[in-house]
C-alpha positions as protocol buffer text, in pm:
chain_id: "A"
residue {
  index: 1
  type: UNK
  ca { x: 0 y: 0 z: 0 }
}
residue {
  index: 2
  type: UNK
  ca { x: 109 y: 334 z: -76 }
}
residue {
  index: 3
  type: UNK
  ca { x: 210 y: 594 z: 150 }
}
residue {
  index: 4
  type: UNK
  ca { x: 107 y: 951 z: 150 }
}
residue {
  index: 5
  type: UNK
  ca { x: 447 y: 1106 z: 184 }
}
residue {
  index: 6
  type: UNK
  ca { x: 720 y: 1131 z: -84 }
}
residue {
  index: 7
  type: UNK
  ca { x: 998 y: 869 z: -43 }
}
residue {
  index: 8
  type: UNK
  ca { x: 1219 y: 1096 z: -310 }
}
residue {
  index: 9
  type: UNK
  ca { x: 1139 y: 1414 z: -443 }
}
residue {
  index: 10
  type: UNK
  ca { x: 1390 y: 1508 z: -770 }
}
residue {
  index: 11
  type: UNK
  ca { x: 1423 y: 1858 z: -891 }
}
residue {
  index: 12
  type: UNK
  ca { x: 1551 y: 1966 z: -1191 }
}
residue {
  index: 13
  type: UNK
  ca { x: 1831 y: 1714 z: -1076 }
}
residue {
  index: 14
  type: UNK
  ca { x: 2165 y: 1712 z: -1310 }
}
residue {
  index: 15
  type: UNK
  ca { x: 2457 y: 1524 z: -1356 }
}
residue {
  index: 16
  type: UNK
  ca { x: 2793 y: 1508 z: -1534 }
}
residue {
  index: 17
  type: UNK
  ca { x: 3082 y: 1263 z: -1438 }
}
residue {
  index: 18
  type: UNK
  ca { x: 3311 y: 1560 z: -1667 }
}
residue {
  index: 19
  type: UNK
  ca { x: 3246 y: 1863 z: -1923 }
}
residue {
  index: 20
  type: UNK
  ca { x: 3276 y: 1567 z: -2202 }
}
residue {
  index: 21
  type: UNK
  ca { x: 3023 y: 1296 z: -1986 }
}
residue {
  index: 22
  type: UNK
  ca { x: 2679 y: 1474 z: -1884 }
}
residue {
  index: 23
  type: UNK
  ca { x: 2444 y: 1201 z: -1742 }
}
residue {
  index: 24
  type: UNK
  ca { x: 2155 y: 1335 z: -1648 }
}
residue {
  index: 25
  type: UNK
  ca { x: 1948 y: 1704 z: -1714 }
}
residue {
  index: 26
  type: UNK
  ca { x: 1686 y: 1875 z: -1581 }
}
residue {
  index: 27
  type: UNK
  ca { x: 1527 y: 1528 z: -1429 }
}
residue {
  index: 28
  type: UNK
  ca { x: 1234 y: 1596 z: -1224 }
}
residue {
  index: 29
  type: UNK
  ca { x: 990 y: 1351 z: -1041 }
}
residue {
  index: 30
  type: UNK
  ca { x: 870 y: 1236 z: -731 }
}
residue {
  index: 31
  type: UNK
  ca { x: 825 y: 842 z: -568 }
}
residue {
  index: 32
  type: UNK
  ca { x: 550 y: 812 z: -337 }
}
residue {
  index: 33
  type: UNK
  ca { x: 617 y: 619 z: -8 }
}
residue {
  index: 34
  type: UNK
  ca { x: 537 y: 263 z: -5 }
}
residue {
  index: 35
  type: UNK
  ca { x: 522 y: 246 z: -362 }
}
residue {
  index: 36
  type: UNK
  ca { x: 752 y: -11 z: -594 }
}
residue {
  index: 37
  type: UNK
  ca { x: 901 y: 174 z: -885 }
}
residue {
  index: 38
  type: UNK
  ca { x: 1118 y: 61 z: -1192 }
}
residue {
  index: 39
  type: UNK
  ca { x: 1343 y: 293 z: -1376 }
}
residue {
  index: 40
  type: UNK
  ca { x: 1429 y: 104 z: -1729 }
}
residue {
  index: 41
  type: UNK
  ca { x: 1597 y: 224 z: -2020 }
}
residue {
  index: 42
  type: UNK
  ca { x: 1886 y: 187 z: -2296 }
}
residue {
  index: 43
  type: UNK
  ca { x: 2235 y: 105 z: -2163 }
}
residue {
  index: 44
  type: UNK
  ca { x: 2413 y: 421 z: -2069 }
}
residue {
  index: 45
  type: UNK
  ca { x: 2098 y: 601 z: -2029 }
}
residue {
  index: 46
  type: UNK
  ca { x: 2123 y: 722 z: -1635 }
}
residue {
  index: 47
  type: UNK
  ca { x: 1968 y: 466 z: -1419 }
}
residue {
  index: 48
  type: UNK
  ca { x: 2229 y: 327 z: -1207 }
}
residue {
  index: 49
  type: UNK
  ca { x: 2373 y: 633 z: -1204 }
}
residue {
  index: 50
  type: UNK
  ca { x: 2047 y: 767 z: -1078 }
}
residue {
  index: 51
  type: UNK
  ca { x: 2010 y: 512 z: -828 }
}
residue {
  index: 52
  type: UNK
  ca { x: 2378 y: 595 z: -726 }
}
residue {
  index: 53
  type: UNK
  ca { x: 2279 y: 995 z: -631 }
}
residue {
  index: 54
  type: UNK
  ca { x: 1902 y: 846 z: -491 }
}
residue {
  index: 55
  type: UNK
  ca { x: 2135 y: 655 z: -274 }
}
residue {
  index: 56
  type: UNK
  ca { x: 2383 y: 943 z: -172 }
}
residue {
  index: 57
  type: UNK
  ca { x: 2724 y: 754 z: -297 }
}
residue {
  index: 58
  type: UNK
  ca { x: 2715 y: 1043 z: -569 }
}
residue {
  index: 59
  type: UNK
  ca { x: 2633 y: 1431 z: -499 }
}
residue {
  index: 60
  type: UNK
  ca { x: 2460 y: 1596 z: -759 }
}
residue {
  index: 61
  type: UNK
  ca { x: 2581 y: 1856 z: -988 }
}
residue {
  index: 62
  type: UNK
  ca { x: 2283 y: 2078 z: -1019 }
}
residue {
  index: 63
  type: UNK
  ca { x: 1902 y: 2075 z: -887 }
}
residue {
  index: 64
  type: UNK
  ca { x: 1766 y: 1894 z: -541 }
}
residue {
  index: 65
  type: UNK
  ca { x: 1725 y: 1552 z: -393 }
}
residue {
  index: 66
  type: UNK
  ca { x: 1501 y: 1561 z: -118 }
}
residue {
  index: 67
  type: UNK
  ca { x: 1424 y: 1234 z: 79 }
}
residue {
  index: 68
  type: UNK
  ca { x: 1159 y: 1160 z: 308 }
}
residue {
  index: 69
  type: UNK
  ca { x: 1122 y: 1546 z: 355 }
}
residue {
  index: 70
  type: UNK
  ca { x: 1512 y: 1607 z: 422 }
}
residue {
  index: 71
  type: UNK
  ca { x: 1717 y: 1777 z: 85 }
}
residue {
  index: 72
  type: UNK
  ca { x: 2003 y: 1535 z: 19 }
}
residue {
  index: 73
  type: UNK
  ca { x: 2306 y: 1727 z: 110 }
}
residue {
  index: 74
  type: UNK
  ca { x: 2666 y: 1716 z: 212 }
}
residue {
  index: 75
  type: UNK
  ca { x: 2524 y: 1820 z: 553 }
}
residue {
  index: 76
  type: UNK
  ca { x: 2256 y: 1559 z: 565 }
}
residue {
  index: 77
  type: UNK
  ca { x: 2391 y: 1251 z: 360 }
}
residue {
  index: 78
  type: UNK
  ca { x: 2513 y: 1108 z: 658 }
}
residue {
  index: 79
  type: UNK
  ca { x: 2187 y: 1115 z: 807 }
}
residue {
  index: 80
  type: UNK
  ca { x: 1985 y: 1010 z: 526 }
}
residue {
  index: 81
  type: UNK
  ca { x: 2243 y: 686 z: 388 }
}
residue {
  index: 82
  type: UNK
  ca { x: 2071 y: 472 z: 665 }
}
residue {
  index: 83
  type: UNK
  ca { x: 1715 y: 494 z: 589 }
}
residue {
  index: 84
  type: UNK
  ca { x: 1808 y: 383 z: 209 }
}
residue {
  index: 85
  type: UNK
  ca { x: 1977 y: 16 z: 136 }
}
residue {
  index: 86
  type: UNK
  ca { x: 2083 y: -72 z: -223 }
}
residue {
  index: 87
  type: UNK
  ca { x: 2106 y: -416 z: -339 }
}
residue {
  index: 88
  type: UNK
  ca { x: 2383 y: -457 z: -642 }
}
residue {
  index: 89
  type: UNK
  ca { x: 2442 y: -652 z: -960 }
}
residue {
  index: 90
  type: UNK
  ca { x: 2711 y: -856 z: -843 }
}
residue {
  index: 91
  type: UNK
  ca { x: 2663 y: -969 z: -490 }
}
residue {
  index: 92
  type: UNK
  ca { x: 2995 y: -1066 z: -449 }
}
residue {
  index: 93
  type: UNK
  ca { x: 3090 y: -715 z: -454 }
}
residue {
  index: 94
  type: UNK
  ca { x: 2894 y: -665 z: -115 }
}
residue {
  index: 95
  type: UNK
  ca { x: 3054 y: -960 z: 53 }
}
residue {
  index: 96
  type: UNK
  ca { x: 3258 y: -867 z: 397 }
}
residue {
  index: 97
  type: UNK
  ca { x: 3266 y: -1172 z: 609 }
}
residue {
  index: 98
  type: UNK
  ca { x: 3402 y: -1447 z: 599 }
}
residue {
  index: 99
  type: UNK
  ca { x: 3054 y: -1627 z: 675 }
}
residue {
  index: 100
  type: UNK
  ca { x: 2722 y: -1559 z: 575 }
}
residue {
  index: 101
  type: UNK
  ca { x: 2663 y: -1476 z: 949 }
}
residue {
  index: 102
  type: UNK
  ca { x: 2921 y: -1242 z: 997 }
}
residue {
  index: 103
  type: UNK
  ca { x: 2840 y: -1043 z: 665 }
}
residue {
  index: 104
  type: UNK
  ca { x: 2499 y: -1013 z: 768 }
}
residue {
  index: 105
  type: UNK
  ca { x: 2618 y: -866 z: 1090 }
}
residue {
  index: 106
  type: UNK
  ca { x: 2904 y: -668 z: 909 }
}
residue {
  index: 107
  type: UNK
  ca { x: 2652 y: -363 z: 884 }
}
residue {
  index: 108
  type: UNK
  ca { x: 2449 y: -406 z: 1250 }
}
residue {
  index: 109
  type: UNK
  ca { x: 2854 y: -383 z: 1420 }
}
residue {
  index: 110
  type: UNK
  ca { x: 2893 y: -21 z: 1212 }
}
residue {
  index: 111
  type: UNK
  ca { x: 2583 y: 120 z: 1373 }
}
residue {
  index: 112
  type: UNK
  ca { x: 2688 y: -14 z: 1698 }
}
residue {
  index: 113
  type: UNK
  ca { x: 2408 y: -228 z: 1825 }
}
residue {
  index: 114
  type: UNK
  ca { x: 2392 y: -408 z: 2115 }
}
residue {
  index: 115
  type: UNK
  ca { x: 2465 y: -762 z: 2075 }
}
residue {
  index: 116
  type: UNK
  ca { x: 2175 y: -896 z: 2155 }
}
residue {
  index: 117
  type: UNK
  ca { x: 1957 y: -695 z: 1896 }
}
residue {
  index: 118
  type: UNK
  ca { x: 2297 y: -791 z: 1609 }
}
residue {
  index: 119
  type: UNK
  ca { x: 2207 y: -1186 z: 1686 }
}
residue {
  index: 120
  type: UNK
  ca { x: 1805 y: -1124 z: 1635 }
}
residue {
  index: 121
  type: UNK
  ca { x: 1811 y: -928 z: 1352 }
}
residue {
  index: 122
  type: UNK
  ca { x: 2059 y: -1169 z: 1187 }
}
residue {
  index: 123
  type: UNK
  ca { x: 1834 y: -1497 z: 1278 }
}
residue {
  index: 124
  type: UNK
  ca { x: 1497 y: -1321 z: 1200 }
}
residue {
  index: 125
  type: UNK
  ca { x: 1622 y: -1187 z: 815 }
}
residue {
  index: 126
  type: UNK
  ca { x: 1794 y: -1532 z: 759 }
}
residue {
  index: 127
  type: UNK
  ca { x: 1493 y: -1684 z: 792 }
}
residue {
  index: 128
  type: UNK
  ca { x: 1310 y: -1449 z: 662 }
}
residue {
  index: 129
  type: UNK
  ca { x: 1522 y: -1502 z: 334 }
}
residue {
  index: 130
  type: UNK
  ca { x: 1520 y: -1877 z: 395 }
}
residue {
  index: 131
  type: UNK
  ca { x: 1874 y: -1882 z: 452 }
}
residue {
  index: 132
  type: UNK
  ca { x: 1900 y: -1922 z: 779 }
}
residue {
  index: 133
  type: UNK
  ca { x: 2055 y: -2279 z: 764 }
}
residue {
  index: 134
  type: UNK
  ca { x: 2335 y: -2081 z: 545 }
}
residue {
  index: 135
  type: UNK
  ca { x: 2435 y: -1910 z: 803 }
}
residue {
  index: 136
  type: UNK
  ca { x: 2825 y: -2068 z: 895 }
}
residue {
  index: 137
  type: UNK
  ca { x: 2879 y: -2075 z: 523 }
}
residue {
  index: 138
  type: UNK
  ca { x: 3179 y: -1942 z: 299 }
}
residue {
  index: 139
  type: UNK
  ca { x: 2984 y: -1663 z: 62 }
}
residue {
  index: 140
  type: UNK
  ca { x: 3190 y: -1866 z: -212 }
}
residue {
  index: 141
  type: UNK
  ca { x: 3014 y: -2188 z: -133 }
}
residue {
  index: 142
  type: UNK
  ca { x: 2640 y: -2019 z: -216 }
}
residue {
  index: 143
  type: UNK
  ca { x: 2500 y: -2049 z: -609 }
}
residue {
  index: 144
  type: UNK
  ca { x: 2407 y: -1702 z: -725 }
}
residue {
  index: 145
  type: UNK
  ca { x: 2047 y: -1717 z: -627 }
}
residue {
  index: 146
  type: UNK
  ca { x: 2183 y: -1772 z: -276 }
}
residue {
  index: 147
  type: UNK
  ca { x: 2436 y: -1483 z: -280 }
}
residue {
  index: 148
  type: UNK
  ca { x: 2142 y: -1250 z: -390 }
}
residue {
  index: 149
  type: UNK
  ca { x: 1925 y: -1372 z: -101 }
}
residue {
  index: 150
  type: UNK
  ca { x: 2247 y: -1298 z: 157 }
}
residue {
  index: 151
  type: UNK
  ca { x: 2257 y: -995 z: 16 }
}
residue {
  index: 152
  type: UNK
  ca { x: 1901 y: -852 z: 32 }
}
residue {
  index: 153
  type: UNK
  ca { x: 1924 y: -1036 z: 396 }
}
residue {
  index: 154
  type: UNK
  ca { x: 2203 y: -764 z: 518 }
}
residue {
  index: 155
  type: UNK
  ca { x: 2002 y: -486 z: 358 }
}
residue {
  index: 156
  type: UNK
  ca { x: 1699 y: -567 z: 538 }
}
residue {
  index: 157
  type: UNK
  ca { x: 1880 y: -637 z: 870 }
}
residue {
  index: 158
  type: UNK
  ca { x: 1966 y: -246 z: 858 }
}
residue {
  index: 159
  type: UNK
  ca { x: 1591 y: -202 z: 827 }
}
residue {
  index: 160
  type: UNK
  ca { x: 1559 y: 94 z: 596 }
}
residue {
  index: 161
  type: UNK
  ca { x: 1252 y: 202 z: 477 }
}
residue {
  index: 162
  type: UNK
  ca { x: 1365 y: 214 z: 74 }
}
residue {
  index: 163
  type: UNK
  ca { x: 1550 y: -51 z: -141 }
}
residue {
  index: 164
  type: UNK
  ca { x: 1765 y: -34 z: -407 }
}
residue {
  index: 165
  type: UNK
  ca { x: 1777 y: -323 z: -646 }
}
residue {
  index: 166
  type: UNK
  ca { x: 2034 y: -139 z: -890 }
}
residue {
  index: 167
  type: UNK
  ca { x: 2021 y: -483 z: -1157 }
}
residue {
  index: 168
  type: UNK
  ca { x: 2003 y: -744 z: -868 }
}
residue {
  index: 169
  type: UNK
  ca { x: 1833 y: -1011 z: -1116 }
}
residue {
  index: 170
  type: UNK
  ca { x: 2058 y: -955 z: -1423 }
}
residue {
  index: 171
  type: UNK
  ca { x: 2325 y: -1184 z: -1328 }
}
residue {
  index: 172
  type: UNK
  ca { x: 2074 y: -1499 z: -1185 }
}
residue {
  index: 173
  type: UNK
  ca { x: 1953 y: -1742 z: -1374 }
}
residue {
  index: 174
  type: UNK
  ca { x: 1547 y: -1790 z: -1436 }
}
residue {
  index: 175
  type: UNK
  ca { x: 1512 y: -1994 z: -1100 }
}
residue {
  index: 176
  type: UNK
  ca { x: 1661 y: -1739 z: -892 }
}
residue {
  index: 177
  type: UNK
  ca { x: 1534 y: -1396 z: -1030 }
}
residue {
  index: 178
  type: UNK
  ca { x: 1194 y: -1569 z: -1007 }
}
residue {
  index: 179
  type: UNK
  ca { x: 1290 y: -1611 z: -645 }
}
residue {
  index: 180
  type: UNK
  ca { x: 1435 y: -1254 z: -574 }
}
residue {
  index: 181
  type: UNK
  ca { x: 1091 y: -1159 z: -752 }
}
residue {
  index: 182
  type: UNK
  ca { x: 909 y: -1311 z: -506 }
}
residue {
  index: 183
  type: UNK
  ca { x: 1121 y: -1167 z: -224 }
}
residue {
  index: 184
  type: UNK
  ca { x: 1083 y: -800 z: -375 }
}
residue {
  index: 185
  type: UNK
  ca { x: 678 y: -889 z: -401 }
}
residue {
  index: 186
  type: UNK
  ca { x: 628 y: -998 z: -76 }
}
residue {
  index: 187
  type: UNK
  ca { x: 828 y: -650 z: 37 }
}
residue {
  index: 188
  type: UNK
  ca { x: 622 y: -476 z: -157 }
}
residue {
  index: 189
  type: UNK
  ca { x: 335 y: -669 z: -6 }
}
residue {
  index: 190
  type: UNK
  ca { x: 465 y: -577 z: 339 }
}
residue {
  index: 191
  type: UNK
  ca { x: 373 y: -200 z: 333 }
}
residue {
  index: 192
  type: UNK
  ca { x: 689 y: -152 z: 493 }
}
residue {
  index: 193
  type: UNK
  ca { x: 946 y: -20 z: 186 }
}
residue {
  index: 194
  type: UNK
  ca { x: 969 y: 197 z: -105 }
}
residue {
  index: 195
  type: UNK
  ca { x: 1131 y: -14 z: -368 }
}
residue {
  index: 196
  type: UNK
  ca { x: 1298 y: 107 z: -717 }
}
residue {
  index: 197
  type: UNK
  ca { x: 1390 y: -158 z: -959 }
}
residue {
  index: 198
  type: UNK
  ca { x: 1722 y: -16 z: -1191 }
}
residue {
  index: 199
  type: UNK
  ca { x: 1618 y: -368 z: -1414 }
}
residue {
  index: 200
  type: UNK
  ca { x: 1558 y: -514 z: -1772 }
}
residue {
  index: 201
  type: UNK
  ca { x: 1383 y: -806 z: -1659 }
}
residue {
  index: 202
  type: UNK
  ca { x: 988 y: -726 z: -1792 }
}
residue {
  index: 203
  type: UNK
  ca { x: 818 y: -965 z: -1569 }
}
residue {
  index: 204
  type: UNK
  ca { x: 1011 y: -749 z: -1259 }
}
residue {
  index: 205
  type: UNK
  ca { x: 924 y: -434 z: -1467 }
}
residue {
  index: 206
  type: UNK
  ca { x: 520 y: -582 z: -1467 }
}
residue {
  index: 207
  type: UNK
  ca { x: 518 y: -602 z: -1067 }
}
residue {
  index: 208
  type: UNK
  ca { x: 568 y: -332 z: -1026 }
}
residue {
  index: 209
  type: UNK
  ca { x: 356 y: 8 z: -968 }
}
residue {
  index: 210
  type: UNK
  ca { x: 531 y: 249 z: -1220 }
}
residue {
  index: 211
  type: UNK
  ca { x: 824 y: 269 z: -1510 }
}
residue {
  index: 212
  type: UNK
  ca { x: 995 y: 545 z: -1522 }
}
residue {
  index: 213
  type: UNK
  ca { x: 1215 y: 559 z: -1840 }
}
residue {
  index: 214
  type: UNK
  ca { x: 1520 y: 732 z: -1895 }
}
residue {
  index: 215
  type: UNK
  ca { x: 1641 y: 821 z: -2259 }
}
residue {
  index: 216
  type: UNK
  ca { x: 1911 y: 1091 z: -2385 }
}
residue {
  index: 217
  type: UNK
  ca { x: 1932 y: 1218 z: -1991 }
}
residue {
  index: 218
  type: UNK
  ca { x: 1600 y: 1260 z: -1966 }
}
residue {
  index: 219
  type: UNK
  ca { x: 1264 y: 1137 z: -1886 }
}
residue {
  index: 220
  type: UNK
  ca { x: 1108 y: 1007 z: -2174 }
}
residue {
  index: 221
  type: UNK
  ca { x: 778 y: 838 z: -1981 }
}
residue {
  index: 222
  type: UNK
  ca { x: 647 y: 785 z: -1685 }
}
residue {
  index: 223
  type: UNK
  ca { x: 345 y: 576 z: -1710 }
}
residue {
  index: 224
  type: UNK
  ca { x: 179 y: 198 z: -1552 }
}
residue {
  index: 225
  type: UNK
  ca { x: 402 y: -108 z: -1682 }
}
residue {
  index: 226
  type: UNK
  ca { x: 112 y: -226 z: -1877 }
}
residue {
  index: 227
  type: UNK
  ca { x: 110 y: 70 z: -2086 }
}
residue {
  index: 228
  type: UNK
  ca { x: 466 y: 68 z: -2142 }
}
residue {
  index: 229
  type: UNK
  ca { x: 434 y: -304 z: -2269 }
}
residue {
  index: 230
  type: UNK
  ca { x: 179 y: -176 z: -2550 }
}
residue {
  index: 231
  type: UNK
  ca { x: 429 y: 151 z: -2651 }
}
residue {
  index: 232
  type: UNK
  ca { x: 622 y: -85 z: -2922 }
}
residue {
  index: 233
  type: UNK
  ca { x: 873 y: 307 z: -2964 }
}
residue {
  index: 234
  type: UNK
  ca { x: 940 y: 244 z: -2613 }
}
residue {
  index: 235
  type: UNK
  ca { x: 1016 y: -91 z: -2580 }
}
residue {
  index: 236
  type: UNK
  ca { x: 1221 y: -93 z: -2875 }
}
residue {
  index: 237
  type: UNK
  ca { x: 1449 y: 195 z: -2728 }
}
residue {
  index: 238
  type: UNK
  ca { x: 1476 y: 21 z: -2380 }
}
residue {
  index: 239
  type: UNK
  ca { x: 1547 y: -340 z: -2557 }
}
residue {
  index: 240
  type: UNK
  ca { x: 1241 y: -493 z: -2416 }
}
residue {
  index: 241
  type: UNK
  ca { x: 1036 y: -768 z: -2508 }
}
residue {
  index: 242
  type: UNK
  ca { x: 676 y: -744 z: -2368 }
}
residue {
  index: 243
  type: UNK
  ca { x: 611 y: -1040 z: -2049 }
}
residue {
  index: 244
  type: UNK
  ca { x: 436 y: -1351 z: -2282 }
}
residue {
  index: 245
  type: UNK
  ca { x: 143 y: -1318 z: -2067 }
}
residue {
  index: 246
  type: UNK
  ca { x: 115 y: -958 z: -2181 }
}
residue {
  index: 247
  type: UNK
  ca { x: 134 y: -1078 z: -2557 }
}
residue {
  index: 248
  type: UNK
  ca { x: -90 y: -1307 z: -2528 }
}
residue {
  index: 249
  type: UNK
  ca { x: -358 y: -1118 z: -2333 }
}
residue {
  index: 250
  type: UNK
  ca { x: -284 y: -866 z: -2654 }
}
residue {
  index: 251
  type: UNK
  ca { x: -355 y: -1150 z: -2915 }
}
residue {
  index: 252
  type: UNK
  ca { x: -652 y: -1200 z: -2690 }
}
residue {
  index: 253
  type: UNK
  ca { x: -794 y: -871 z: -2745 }
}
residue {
  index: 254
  type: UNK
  ca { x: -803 y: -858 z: -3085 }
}
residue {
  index: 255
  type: UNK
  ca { x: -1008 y: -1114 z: -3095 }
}
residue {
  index: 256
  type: UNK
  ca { x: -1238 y: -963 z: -2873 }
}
residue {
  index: 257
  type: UNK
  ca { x: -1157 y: -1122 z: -2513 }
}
residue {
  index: 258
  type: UNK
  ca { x: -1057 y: -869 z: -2296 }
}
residue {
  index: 259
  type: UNK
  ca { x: -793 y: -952 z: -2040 }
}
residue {
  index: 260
  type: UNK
  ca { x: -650 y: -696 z: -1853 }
}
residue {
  index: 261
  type: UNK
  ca { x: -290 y: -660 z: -1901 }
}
residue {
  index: 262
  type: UNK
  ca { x: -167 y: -659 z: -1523 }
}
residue {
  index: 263
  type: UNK
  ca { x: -381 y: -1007 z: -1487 }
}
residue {
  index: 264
  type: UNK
  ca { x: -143 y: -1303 z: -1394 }
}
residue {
  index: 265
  type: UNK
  ca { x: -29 y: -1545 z: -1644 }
}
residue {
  index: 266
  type: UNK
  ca { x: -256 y: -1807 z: -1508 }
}
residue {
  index: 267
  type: UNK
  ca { x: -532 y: -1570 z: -1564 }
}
residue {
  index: 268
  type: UNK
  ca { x: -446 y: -1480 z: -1880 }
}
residue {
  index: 269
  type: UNK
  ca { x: -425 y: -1870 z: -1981 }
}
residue {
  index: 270
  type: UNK
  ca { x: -752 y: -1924 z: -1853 }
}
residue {
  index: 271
  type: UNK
  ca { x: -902 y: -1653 z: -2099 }
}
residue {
  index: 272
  type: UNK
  ca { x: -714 y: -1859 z: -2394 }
}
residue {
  index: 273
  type: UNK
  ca { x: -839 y: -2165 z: -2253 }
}
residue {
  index: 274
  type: UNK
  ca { x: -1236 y: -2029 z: -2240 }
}
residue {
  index: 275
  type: UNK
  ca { x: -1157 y: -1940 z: -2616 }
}
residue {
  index: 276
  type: UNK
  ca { x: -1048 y: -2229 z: -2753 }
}
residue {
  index: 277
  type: UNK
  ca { x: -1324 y: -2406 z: -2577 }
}
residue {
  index: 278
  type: UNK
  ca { x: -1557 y: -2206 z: -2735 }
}
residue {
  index: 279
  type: UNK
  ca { x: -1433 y: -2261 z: -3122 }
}
């Protein structure tokens, strides 16, 4: 359920990494608390740099970030970094410990809990993330899947109230971004985070709320996924392919059986199902 604060509010945000690499310009929109939005678009387009100043590892050049009410400053970064957690491409990359226990903990020791609190939140996220039997592991014993879920498990342990996932599916395999999906759903489910998706994936794009997409350093839509899965310009500039659910419910219409395009793909089957029964 969506919140009726702003998780992010962007102003006229811009953002070069030199005079002869500009980024981003003049990119202006706001994320609603609780909600689950993806940014998508072309390679070299913006979005993990985006998700980069949304997280406060970059400063930007020109225009405001404000988050949950506090502008994103120099002043206030330190402040605002733990509310947000970010959840990376390659989850080796996040890896500290030298178990899956200890990098779990690695980020409850820097905020100086009390023990008893580190051990909790450690045991309730590993389970959480069904991990929990993972837990005196080597991170270089886990499959990828598992890596991901050890990594969205230290996130969570931090408890922040936005996530991150800056292409967390891109390097799994079908198995295991169906599972991250599910993990990202049942957050969203949760009422307790703002989620952005940086992603490619279209069935991550479809859960969603909204797609934001970024082309040229801009924004060139913001609209529902389902209506971004019927803009063939847009898909073809972001190198999508529409969900086959989404196809299909589209083949479906023009033959005059209207499924909604955000129905599931067991719904969608059904409709196909009803029509061939009826030929």
């Amino acid at each position: 359920m969506e919140g009726t604060g702003l998780a992010f509010e962007l102003q006229h945000v811009s953002f070069a990494y030199g005079p002869e690499h500009p980024v981003l310009n003049d990119v202006t929109f706001s994320i609603r608390q609780g909600s689950w939005v993806s940014l998508v678009g072309p390679n070299g387009c913006g979005k993990s740099t985006l998700a980069k100043l949304l997280g406060g590892l970059l400063a930007v050049n020109g225009g405001t970030i404000i988050v949950e009410g506090t502008p994103l400053l120099k002043e206030t970064v330190q402040q605002i970094r733990p509310r947000i957690g970010m959840v990376f491409q390659n989850p080796d990359n996040q890896f500290i410990g030298a178990t899956v226990e200890e990098d779990i903990a690695f980020g409850l020791e820097g905020r100086c809990l009390p023990r008893e609190e580190m051990v909790d939140r450690v045991k309730r996220y590993a389970e959480k993330l069904e991990i929990g039997h993972l837990l005196s592991k080597h991170p270089a014993e886990l499959s990828g899947g598992q890596k991901q879920r050890v990594a969205v498990a230290a996130i969570l342990a931090m408890e922040p109230g936005i996530v991150i996932f800056d292409e967390s599916s891109s390097m799994l395999d079908e198995k295991a971004r169906g599972e991250l999906l599910d993990i990202v759903s049942e957050m969203k489910q949760s009422g307790k985070y703002t989620i952005i998706s940086i992603t490619h994936d279209a069935e991550e794009i479809m859960a969603s709320d909204r797609a934001i997409v970024l082309r040229d350093g801009g924004i060139a839509a913001d609209l529902k996924p389902w209506d971004l899965f019927q803009n063939g310009e847009l898909l073809d500039s972001c190198r999508l392919i529409a969900p086959y659910r989404v196809r299909l419910a589209l083949e479906l219409g023009k033959q005059g059986i209207q499924v909604p395009l955000d129905r599931s793909g067991e719904e969608v089957a059904d409709a196909l199902w009803q029509y061939v029964s009826s030929k």
